[in-house]
C-alpha positions in Angstrom: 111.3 103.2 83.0 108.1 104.1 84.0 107.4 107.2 81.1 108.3 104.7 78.4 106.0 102.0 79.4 103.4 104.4 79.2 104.1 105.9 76.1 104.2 102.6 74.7 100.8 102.1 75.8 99.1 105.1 74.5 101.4 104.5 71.4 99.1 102.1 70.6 95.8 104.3 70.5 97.6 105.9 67.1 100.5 108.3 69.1 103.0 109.0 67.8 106.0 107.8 70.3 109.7 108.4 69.4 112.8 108.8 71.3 113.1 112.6 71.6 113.4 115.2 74.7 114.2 118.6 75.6 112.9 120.4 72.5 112.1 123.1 75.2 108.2 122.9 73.6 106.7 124.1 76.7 108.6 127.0 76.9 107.3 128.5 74.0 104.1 127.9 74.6 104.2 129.5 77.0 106.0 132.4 74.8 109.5 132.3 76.5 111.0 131.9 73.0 110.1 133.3 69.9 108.1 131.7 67.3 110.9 132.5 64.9 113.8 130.9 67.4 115.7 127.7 66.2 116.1 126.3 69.2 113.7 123.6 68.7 114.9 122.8 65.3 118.5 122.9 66.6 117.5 120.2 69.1 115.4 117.8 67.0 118.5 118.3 64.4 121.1 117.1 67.0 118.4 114.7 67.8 118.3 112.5 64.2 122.0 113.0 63.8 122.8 111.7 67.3 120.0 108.7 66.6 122.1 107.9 63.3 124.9 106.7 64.7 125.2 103.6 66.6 124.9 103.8 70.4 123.5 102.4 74.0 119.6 103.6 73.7 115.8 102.3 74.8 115.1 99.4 76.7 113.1 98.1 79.8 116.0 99.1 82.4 119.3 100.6 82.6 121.4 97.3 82.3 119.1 96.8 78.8 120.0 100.2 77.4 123.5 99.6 78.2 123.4 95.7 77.3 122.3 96.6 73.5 123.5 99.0 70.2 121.0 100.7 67.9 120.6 102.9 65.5 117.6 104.9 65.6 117.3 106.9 62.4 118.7 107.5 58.8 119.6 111.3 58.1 119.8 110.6 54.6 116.6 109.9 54.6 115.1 113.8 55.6 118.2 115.6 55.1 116.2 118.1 52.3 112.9 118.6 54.3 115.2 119.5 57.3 117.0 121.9 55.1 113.3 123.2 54.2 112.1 123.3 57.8 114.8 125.6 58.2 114.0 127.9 55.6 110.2 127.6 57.0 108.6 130.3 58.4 105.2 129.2 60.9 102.5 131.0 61.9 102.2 128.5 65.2 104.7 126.7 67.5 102.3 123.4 67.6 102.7 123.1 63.4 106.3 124.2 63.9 106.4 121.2 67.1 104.4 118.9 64.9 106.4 119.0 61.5 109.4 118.6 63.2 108.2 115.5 65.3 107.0 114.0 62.4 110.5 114.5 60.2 111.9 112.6 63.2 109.4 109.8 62.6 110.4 109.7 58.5 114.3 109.0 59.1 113.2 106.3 62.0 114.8 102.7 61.3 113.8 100.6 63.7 110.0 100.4 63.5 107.3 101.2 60.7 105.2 104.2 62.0 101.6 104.4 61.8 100.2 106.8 64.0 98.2 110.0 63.3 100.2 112.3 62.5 98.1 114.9 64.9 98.8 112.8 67.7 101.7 113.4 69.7 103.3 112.2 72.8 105.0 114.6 74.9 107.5 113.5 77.8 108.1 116.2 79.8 111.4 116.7 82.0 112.7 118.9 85.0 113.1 121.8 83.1 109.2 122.0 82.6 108.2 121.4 86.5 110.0 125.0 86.7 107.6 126.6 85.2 103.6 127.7 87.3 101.6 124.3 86.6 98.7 126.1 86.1 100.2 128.0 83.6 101.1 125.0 81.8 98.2 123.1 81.4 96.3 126.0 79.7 99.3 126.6 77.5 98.2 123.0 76.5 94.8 122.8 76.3 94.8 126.5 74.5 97.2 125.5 71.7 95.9 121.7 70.7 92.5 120.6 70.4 92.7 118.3 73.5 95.8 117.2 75.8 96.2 114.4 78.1 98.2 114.7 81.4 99.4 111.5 82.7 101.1 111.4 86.0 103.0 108.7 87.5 104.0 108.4 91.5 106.3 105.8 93.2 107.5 105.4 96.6 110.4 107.9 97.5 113.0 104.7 98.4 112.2 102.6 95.2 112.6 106.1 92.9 116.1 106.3 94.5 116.8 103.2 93.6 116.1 103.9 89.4 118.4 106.6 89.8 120.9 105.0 91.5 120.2 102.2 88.8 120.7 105.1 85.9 124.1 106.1 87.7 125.4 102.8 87.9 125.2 101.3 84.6 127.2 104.3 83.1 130.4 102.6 81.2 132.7 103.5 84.1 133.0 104.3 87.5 134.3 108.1 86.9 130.7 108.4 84.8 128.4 106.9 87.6 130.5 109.2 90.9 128.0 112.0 91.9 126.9 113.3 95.7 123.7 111.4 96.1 122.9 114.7 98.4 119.3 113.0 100.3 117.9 116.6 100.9 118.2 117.6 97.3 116.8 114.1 96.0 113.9 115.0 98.7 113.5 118.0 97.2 113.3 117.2 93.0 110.7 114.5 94.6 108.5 116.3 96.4 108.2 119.4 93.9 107.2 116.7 91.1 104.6 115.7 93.3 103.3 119.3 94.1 103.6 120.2 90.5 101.4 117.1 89.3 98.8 117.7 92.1 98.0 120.9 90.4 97.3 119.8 87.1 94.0 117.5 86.2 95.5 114.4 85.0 95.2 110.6 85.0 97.5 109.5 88.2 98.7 106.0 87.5 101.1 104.2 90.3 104.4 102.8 88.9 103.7 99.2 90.6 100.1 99.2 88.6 102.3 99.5 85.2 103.3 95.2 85.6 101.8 92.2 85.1 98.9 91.4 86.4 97.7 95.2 86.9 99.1 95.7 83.5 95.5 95.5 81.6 93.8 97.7 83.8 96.2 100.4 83.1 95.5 100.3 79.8 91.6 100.5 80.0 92.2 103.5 82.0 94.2 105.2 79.6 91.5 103.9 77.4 88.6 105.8 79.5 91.0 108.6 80.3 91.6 109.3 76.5 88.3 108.0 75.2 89.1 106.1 73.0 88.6 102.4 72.0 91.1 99.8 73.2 92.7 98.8 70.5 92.2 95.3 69.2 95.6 93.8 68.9 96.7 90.6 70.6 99.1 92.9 73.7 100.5 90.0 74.4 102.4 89.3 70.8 103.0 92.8 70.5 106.1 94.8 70.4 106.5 98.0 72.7 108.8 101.2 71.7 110.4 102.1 75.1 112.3 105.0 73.8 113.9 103.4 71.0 114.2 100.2 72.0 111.8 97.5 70.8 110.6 95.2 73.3 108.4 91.6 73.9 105.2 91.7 76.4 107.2 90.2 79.0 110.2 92.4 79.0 108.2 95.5 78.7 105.5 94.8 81.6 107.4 92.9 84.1 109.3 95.1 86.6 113.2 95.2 86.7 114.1 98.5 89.0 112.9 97.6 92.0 113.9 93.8 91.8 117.5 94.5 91.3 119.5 96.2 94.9 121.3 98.9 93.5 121.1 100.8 96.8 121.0 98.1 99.8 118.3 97.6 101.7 120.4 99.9 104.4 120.7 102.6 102.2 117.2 102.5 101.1 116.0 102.4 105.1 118.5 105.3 106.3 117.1 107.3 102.4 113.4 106.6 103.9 114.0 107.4 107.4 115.4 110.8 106.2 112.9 111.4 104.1 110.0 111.3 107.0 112.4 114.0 109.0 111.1 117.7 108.8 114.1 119.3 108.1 117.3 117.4 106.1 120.8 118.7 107.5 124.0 118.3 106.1 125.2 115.6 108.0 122.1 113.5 106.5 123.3 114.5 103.4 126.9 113.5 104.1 125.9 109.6 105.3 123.5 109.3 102.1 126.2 110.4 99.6 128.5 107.4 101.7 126.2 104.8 101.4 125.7 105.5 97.9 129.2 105.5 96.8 129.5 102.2 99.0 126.7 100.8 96.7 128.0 102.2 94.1 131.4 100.6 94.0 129.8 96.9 95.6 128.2 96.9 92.5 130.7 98.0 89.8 133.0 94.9 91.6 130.5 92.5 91.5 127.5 93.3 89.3 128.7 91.5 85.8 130.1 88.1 88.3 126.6 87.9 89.5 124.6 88.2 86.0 
């Protein structure tokens, strides 16, 4: 929830914001991959193809992505300049990156695009926290003329909670059943937060993203990007949050940690072993109960209660 919102924010400073991941970018800029390997084309490929077919995708929440049916993008639309891209050989990864982000943006449906076409938003995921941070950030800095880190922190028990939330709302309960293992859930947490400590950013807190802190967010990002706010009325504005379009109200009013996914007694015991120096396996073992107990209270009685 909260890496939409902000690209939906700093969509509005001309960014271009659309609903694709994992095209492995930072791996070959940092030269894992060779310039000449389709991987990245393969992926934003699957990406407008997946995107063209109607499906659960975007929103402010979980139950919002899984409450609506969109279709994203029209392959029709770039099915020759994909053919081309193909057939394209670059001389850079960030023109190869850029091109193929904005052929994503020319089959879009859902909203008319007018960003830069320079200016790109990046959402990076787990696989990029493996790599040195360090490393990273000058991979960035050396291949575009300026980039922006923006890092988000929330307390350990309400982050639980979105993932339980994520988990939950899959169609059925065979979908949602994982080990909710607390010492590996410690562990994804804390390594975020030693990976964005290293890397000179803008640190926003998730509860700062809602109304009322909502407008001093965006004159950070403002100051932080330097740029001008934008003069648009924020409130009768629209916001993209990854493919789903959204009011003012929806987007900047807080849903995750308003709804109990995990109880209040899971959420205590998950906090309590989070404090503890060392997480055993019988921490592990009560966690993964109380979830599957949370889990199952809510598949019964969720949709009764809406």
């Amino acid at each position: 929830m909260a890496s939409t919102i902000v690209s939906a924010i700093v969509e509005k400073f001309s960014f271009l914001n659309i609903p694709v991941r994992k095209l492995d970018f930072s791996s070959f800029l940092l030269g894992y991959y060779d310039l000449n390997d389709d991987r990245m084309k393969n992926r934003l490929k699957e990406s407008i193809i997946n995107d063209s077919k109607i499906q659960n995708k975007g929103g402010f929440s979980s139950a919002d992505k899984y409450n609506s049916l969109v279709k994203l993008t029209d392959l029709n639309k770039v099915e020759n300049e994909l053919i081309n891209i193909y057939n394209t050989k670059y001389s850079s990864v960030v023109s190869q990156y850029s091109d193929l982000k904005n052929l994503y943006a020319k089959a879009v449906l859902y909203k008319t695009i007018t960003s830069n076409p320079n200016n790109h938003i990046e959402l990076l995921t787990g696989r990029d926290y493996k790599y040195d941070p360090i490393d990273l950030y000058n991979a960035y800095n050396k291949n575009f003329d300026k980039a922006y880190f923006i890092h988000l922190h929330r307390p350990f028990g309400h982050w639980c909670n979105s993932l339980a939330s994520q988990s939950f709302f899959k169609p059925n309960i065979f979908s949602s059943l994982h080990t909710y293992r607390i010492g590996k859930v410690r562990l994804d947490y804390n390594g975020y937060e030693d990976f964005v400590k290293k890397i000179p950013g803008l640190h926003l807190n998730f509860d700062d993203l809602f109304i009322p802190n909502n407008y001093k967010i965006i004159k950070n990002i403002a100051e932080f990007i330097n740029k001008p706010i934008p003069r648009i009325d924020w409130e009768n504005e629209k916001y993209d949050l990854y493919g789903g379009l959204r009011s003012y109200s929806k987007t900047f009013t807080k849903f995750d940690d308003g709804q109990k996914f995990l109880s209040s007694n899971t959420i205590r015991i998950i906090n309590n072993y989070y404090k503890k120096k060392k997480i055993n396996i019988l921490n592990d073992i009560v966690t993964t109960f109380c979830y599957l107990y949370d889990l199952l209270i809510f598949k019964l009685f969720y949709k009764s209660n809406c």
